[in-house]
C-alpha positions in Angstrom: 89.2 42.4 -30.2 86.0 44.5 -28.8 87.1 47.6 -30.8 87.6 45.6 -33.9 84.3 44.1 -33.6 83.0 47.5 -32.8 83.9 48.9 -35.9 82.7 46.1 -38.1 79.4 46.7 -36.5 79.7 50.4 -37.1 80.3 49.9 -40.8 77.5 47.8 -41.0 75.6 50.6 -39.8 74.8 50.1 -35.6 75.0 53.1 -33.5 77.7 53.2 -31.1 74.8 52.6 -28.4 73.6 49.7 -29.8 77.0 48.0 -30.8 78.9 48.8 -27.6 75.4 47.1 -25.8 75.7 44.4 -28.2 79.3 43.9 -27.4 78.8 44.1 -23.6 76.6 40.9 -23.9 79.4 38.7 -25.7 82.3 36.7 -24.0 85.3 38.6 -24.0 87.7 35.7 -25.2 86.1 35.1 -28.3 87.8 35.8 -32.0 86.8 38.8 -34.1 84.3 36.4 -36.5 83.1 34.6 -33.7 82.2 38.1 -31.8 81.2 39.7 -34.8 78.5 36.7 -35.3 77.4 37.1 -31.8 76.7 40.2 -31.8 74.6 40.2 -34.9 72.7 37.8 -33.3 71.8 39.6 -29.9 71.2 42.9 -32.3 68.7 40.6 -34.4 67.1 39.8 -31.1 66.1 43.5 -30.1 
């Protein structure tokens, strides 16, 4: 699931750093979308 949200946030246009810090701050049981969304939001926060 982490590498599938990692590419979406590559192809949105993240750097690896700051997707694979982004994904480090999510729970790890949660579905692609739900990650995705998460992510986005701790990247909006920086």
């Amino acid at each position: 699931v982490s590498t599938e949200i990692l590419q979406a946030l590559l192809a949105l246009g993240y750097s690896d750093k700051e997707a694979v810090l982004a994904i480090k701050q999510i729970p790890t049981d949660v579905s692609v979308s739900d990650g995705i969304r998460a992510a986005l939001k701790t990247l909006s926060k920086a």
